[in-house]
GULO-749641 format. One record per residue (C-alpha): residue in three letters; y, z, x. Coordinates in nm, 2 decimals, padded with zeros to 4 digits. Layout:
<rotors>
- Ala, Y, Z, X $
...
</rotors>
This chain:
<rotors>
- Unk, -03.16, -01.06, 00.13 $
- Unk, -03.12, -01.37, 00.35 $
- Unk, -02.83, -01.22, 00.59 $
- Unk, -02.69, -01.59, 00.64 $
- Unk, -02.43, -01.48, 00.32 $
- Unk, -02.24, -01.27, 00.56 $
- Unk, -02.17, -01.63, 00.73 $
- Unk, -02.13, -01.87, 00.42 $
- Unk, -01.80, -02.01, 00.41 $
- Unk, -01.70, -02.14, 00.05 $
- Unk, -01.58, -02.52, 00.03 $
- Unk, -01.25, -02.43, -00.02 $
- Unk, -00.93, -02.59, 00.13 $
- Unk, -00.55, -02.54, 00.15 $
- Unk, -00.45, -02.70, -00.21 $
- Unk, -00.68, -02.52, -00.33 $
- Unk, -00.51, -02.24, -00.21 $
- Unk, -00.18, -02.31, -00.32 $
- Unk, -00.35, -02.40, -00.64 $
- Unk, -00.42, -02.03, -00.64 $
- Unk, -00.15, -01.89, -00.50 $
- Unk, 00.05, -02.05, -00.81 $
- Unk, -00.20, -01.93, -01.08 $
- Unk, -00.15, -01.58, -00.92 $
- Unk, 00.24, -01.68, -00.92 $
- Unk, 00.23, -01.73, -01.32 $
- Unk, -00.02, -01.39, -01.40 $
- Unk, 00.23, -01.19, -01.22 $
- Unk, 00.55, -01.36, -01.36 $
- Unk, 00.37, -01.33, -01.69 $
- Unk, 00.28, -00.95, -01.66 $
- Unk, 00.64, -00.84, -01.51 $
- Unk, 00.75, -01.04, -01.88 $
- Unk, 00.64, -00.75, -02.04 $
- Unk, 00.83, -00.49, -01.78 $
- Unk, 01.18, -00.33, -01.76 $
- Unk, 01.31, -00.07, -01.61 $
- Unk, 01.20, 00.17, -01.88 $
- Unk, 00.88, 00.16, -01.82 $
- Unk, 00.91, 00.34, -01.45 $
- Unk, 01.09, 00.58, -01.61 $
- Unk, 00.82, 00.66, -01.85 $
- Unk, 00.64, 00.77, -01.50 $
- Unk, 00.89, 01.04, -01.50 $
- Unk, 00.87, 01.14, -01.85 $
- Unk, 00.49, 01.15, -01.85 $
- Unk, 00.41, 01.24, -01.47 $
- Unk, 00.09, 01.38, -01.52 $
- Unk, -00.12, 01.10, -01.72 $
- Unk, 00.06, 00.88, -01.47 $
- Unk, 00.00, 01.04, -01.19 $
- Unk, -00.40, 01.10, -01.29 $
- Unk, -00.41, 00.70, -01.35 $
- Unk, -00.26, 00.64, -01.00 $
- Unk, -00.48, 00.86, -00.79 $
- Unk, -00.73, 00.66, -01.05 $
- Unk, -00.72, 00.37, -00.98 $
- Unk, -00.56, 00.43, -00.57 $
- Unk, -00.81, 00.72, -00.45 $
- Unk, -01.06, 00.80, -00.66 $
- Unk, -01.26, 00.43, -00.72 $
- Unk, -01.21, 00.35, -00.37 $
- Unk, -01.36, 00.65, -00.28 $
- Unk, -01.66, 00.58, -00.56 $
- Unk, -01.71, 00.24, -00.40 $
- Unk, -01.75, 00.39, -00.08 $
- Unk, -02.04, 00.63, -00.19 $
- Unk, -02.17, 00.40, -00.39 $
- Unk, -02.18, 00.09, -00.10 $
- Unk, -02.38, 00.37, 00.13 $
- Unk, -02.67, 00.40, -00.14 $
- Unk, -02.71, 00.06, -00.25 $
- Unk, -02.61, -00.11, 00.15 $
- Unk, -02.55, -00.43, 00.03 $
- Unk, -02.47, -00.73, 00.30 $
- Unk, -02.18, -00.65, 00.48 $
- Unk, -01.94, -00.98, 00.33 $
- Unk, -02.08, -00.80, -00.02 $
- Unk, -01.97, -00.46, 00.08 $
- Unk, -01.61, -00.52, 00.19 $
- Unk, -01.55, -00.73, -00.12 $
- Unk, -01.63, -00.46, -00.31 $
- Unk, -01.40, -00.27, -00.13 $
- Unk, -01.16, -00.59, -00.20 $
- Unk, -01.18, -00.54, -00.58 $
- Unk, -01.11, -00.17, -00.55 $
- Unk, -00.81, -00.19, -00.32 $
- Unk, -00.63, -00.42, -00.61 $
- Unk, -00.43, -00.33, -00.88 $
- Unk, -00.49, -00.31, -01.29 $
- Unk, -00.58, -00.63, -01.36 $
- Unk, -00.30, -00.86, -01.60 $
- Unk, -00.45, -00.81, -01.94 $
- Unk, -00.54, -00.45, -01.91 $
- Unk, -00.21, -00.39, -02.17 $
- Unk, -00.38, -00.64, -02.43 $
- Unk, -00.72, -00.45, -02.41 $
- Unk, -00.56, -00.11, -02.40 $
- Unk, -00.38, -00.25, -02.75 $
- Unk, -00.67, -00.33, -02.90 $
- Unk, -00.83, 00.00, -02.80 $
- Unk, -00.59, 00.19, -03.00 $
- Unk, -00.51, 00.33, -02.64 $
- Unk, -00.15, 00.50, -02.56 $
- Unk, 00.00, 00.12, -02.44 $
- Unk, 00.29, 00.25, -02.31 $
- Unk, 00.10, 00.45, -02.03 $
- Unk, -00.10, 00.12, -01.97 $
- Unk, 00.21, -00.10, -01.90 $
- Unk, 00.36, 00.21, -01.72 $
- Unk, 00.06, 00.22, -01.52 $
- Unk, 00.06, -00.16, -01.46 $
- Unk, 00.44, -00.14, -01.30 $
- Unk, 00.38, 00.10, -01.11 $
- Unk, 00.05, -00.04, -01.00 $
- Unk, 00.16, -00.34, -00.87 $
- Unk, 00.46, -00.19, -00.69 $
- Unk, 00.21, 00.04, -00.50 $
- Unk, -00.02, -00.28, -00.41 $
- Unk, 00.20, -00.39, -00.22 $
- Unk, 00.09, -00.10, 00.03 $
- Unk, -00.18, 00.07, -00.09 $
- Unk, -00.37, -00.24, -00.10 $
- Unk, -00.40, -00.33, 00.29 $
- Unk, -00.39, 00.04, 00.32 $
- Unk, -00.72, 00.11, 00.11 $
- Unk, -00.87, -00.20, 00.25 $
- Unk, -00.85, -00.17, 00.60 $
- Unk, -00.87, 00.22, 00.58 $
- Unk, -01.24, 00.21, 00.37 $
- Unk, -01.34, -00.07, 00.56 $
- Unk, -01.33, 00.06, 00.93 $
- Unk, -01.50, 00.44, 00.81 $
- Unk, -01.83, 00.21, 00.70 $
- Unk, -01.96, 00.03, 01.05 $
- Unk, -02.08, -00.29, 00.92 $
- Unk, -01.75, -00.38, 00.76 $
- Unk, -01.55, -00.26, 01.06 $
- Unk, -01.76, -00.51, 01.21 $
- Unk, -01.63, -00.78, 01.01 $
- Unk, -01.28, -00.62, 01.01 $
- Unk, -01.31, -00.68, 01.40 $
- Unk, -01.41, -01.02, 01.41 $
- Unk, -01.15, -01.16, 01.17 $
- Unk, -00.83, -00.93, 01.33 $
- Unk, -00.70, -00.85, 01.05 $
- Unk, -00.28, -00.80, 01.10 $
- Unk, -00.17, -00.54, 00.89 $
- Unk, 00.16, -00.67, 00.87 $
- Unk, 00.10, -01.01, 00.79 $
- Unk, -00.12, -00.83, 00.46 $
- Unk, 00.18, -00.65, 00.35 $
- Unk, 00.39, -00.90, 00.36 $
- Unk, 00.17, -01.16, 00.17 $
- Unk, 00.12, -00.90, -00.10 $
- Unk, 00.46, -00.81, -00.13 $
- Unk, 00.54, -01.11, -00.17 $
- Unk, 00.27, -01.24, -00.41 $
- Unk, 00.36, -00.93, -00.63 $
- Unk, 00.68, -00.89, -00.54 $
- Unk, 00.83, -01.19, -00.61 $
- Unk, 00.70, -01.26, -00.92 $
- Unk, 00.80, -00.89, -01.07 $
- Unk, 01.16, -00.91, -00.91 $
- Unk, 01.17, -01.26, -01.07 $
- Unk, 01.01, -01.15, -01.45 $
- Unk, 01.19, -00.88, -01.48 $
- Unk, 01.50, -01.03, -01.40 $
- Unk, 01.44, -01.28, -01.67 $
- Unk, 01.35, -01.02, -01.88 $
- Unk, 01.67, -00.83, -01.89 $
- Unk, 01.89, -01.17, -01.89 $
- Unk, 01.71, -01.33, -02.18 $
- Unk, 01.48, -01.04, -02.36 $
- Unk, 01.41, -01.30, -02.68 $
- Unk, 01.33, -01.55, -02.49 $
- Unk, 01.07, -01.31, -02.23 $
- Unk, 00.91, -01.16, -02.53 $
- Unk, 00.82, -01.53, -02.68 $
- Unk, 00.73, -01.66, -02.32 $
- Unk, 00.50, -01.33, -02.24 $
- Unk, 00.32, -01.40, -02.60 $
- Unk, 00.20, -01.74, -02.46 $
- Unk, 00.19, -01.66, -02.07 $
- Unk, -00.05, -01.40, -02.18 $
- Unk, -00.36, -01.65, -02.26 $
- Unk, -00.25, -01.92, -02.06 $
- Unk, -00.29, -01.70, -01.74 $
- Unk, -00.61, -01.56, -01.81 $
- Unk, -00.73, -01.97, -01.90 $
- Unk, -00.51, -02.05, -01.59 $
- Unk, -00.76, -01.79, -01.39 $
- Unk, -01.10, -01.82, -01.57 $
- Unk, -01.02, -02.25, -01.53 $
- Unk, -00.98, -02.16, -01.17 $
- Unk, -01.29, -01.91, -01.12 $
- Unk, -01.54, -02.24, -01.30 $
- Unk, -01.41, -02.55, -01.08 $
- Unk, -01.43, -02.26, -00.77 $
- Unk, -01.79, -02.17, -00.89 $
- Unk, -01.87, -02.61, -00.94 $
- Unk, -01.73, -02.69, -00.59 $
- Unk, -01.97, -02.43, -00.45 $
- Unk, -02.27, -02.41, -00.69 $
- Unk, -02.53, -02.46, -00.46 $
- Unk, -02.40, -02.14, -00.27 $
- Unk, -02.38, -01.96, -00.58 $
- Unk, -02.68, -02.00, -00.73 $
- Unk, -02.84, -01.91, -00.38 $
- Unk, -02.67, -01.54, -00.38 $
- Unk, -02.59, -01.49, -00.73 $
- Unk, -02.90, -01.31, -00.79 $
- Unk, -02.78, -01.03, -00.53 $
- Unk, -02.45, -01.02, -00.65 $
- Unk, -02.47, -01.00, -01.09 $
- Unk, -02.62, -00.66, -01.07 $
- Unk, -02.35, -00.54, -00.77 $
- Unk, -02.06, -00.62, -00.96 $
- Unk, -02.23, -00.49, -01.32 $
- Unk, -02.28, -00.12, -01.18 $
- Unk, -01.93, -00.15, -01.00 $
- Unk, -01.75, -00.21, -01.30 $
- Unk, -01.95, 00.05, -01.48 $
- Unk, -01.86, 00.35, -01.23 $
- Unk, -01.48, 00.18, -01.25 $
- Unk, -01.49, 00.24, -01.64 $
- Unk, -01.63, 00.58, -01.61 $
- Unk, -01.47, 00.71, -01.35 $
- Unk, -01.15, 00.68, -01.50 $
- Unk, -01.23, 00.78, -01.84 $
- Unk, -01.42, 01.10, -01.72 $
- Unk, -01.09, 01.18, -01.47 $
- Unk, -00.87, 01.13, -01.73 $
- Unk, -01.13, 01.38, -01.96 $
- Unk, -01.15, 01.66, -01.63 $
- Unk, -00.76, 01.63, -01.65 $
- Unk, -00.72, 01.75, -02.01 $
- Unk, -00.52, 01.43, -02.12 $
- Unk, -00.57, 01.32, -02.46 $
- Unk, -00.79, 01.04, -02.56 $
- Unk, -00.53, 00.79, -02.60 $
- Unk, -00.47, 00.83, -02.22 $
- Unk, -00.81, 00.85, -02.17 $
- Unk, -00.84, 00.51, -02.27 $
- Unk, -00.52, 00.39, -02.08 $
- Unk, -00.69, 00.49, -01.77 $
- Unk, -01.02, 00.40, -01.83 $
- Unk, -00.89, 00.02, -01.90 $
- Unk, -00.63, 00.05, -01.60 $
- Unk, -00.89, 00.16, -01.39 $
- Unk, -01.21, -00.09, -01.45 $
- Unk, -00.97, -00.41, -01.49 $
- Unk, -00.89, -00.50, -01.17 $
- Unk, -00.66, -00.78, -01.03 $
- Unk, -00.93, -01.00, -00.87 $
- Unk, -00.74, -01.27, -00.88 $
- Unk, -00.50, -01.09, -00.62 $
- Unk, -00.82, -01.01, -00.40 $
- Unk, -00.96, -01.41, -00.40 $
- Unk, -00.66, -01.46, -00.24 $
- Unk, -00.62, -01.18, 00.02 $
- Unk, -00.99, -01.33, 00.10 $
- Unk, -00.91, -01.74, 00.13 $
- Unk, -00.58, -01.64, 00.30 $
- Unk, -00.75, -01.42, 00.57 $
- Unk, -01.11, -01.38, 00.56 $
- Unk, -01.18, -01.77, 00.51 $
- Unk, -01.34, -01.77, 00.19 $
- Unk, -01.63, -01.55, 00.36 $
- Unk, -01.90, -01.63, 00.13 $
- Unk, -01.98, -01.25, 00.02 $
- Unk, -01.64, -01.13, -00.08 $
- Unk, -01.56, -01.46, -00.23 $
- Unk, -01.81, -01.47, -00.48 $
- Unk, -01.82, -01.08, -00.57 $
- Unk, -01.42, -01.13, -00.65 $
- Unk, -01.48, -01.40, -00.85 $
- Unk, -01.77, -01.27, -01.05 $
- Unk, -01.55, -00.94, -01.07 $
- Unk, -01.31, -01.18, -01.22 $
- Unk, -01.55, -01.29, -01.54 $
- Unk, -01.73, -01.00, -01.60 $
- Unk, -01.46, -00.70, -01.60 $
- Unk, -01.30, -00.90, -01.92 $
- Unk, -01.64, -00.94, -02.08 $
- Unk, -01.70, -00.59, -02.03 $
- Unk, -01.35, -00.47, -02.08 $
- Unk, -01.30, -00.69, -02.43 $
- Unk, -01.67, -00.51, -02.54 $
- Unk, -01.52, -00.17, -02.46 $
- Unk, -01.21, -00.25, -02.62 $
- Unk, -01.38, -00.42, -02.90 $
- Unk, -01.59, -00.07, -02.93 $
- Unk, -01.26, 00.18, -02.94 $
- Unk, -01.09, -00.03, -03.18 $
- Unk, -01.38, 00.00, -03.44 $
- Unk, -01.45, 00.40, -03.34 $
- Unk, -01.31, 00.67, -03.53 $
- Unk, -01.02, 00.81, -03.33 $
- Unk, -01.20, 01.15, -03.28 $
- Unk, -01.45, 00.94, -03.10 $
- Unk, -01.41, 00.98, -02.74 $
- Unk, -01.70, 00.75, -02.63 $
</rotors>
């Protein structure tokens, strides 16, 4: 592969990046619609499928990324977007694809609280901890000097904010929430998927120079995502309902959330960038073809 990637810069410049910081703004308002306060309590009532989609989705696909970036060695800007993708939370329409699984949806918007309330460390913690144990990443980690507080405090407040602020309106106005979330929920994945198409225009040439090194990447990524979490959740003698919660939770992740971390601080480097965004396509083809799959499969069915 020509090496040049791990140099590639994406045309990409600051109102773009509020542009994208406000599309992330609306998913997260739009998800935390959907939240109360009931659903961290579920945690409690049903700690262990919650804690077996945490370590999920926190410890266990990091880790698989890891083993999986030392057998394939892609380019360094390749491998620490991977690790990127992994870091982040459940993506924002893992509850609608968990629903249409026939999945248990309470454990997935459980999960998605608190998911995003864990980001907002584990996150830059996962990143920069996966990242300096594999020597060409830590190279990269080097060069751009990464600040460790200034990452928790962006994430915070990119997830933060909006979940403080949805779930705020959600318990002052619950009517209004629930009819907001109904249309937030298709607007913010057009919102995102808009976003990810003019991204891909404004840099085609780039694109269609590395693409061919990155479609395959991402599509065996995604794979071990998806099965790591369903075959967890299956070592951990939850029931197939969970299974499915997990599996979802687990192989939809908030790449949205990682373009961001990588315009804000790693200047768009071209082989993060463009494995986050293709992340950001495929993981809803793949995860509405899974869900499409449960919803039509017996429910003894496991897979």
């Amino acid at each position: 592969m020509n090496t040049t990637i791990d140099s590639v810069k994406l045309n990409f410049n600051n109102d773009s990046l509020w542009v994208l910081n406000f599309c992330l703004a609306i998913i997260m308002f739009g998800v935390a619609l959907n939240l109360s306060l009931d659903d961290f309590r579920n945690v409690l009532k049903t700690p262990k499928a919650s804690l077996v989609g945490v370590v999920s989705q926190f410890v266990l696909l990091p880790a698989l990324t890891f083993i999986l970036i030392w057998i394939v060695e892609p380019q360094p800007s390749i491998a620490i977007g991977m690790m990127m993708v992994a870091a982040c939370p459940g993506g924002n329409i893992s509850n609608f694809m968990s629903h249409l699984s026939r999945a248990n949806v309470a454990l997935s918007v459980s999960l998605t609280a608190i998911s995003t309330v864990l980001a907002i460390f584990m996150t830059p913690l996962n990143l920069k901890l996966w990242a300096s144990l594999y020597p060409p990443t830590a190279s990269l980690l080097h060069e751009v000097r990464l600040d460790n507080m200034e990452v928790f405090k962006a994430v915070g407040i990119l997830l933060g904010v909006p979940l403080i602020l949805g779930m705020t309106f959600r318990q002052w106005k619950p009517a209004i929430a629930e009819r907001l979330s109904n249309w937030l929920k298709p607007v913010s994945i057009l919102i995102f998927i808009g976003f990810v198409v003019i991204a891909f225009s404004n840099n085609l040439d780039i694109f269609l120079e590395y693409f061919q090194y990155i479609i395959f990447i991402v599509f065996i990524h995604n794979g071990v995502a998806f099965m790591s979490g369903f075959f967890f959740a299956r070592l951990a003698g939850l029931s197939l309902l969970d299974q499915k919660a997990i599996t979802i939770e687990t192989g939809i992740q908030n790449s949205g959330l990682g373009l961001l971390l990588i315009f804000t601080f790693f200047q768009g480097l071209g082989g993060m960038a463009i494995v986050a965004a293709w992340w950001g396509i495929w993981h809803i083809i793949s995860g509405l073809t899974l869900s499409f799959f449960w919803s039509r499969t017996k429910p003894l069915v496991a897979l």
